[in-house]
C-alpha positions as CSV (number, residue, x, y, z in Angstrom):
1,X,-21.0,-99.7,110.7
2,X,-18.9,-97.9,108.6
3,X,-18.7,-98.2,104.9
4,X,-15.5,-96.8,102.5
5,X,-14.9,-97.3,98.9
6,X,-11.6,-96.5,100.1
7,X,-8.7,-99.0,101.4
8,X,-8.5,-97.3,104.7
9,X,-10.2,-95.3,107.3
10,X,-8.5,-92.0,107.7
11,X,-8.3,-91.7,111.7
12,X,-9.0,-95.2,112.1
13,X,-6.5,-98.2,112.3
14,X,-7.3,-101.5,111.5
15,X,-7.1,-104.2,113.6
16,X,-8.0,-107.2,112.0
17,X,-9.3,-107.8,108.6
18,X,-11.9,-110.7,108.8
19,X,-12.7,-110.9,104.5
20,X,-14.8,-110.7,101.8
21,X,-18.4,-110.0,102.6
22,X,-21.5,-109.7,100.3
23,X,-25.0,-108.7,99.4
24,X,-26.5,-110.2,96.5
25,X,-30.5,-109.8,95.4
26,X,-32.2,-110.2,91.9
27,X,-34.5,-107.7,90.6
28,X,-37.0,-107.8,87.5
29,X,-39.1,-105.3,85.9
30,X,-43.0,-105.9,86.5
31,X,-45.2,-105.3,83.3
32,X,-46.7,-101.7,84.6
33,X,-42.6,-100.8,85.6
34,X,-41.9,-101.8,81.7
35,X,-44.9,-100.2,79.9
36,X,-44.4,-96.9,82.4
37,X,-40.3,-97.2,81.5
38,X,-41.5,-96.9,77.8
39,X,-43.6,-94.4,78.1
40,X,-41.2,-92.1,79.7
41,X,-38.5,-93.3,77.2
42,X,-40.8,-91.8,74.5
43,X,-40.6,-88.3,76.1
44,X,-36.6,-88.9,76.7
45,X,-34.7,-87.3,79.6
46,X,-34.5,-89.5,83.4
47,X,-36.4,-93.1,83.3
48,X,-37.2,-92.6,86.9
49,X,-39.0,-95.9,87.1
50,X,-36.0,-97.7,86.4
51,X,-33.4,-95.2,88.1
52,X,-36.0,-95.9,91.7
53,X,-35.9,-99.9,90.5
54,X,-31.6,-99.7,90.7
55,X,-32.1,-97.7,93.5
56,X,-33.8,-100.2,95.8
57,X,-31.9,-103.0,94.4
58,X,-28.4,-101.4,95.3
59,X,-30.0,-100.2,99.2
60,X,-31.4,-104.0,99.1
61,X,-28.0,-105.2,98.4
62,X,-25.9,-103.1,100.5
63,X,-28.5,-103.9,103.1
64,X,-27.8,-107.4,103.0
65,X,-23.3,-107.2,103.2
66,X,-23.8,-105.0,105.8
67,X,-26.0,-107.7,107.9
68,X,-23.2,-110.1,106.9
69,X,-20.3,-108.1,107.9
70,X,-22.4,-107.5,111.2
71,X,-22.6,-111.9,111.5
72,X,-18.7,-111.8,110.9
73,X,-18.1,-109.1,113.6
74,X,-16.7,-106.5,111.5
75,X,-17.8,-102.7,112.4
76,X,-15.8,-101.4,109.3
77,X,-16.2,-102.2,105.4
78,X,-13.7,-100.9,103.4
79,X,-13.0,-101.2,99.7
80,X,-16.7,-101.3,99.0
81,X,-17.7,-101.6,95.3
82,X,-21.3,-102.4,93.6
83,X,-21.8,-104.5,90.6
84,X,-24.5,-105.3,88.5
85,X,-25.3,-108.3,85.7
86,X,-28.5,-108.8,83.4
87,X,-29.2,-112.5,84.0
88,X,-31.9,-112.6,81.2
89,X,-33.9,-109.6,79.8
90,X,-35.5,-107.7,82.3
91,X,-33.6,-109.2,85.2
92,X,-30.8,-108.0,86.8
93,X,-28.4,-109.2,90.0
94,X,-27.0,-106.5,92.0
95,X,-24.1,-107.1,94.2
96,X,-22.8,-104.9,97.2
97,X,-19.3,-106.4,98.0
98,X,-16.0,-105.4,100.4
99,X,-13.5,-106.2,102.8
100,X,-15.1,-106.8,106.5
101,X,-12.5,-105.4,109.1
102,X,-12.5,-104.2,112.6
103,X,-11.1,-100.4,113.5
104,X,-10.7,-98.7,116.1
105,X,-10.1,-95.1,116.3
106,X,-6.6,-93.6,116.4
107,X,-5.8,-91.9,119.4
């Protein structure tokens, strides 16, 4: 599978665009991840407990539109973008979302 930000695949030529796929999950904070998050914001610098907690939640939700790109037949994403949204305090959706298409390689 191959995933762009881009809105085409240099060498590539695409064949048919089959649409909008997605990856969606919904992450909160437990109460050690918040008290150790504090802690470290005492001491300033990189909150590693909550940059790891994004981290998993963007893999976890580009996991998830890749499967469903797979379902659709598509071996291409393109135009790939992440957001994000708190949905209260201490949770957050992430979203992984593109354009599903199928390319082959130019000859």
């Amino acid at each position: 599978m191959i995933i762009a930000t881009t809105n085409d695949l240099p060498g590539h030529r695409i064949v048919r665009v089959i649409g909008l796929v997605r990856g969606i999950t919904v992450r909160s904070r437990s109460i050690i991840g918040n008290f150790g998050g504090a802690l470290q914001s005492l001491v300033g610098g990189n909150l590693s407990i909550f940059t790891n907690l994004a981290e998993q939640a963007r893999q976890e939700a580009l996991n998830l539109m890749i499967a469903h790109a797979e379902q659709e037949g598509a071996n291409a994403v393109i135009a790939m973008r992440y957001d994000s949204n708190e949905i209260t305090d201490g949770i957050t959706e992430m979203l992984a979302y593109g354009t599903a298409v199928v390319v082959e390689p130019v000859a």
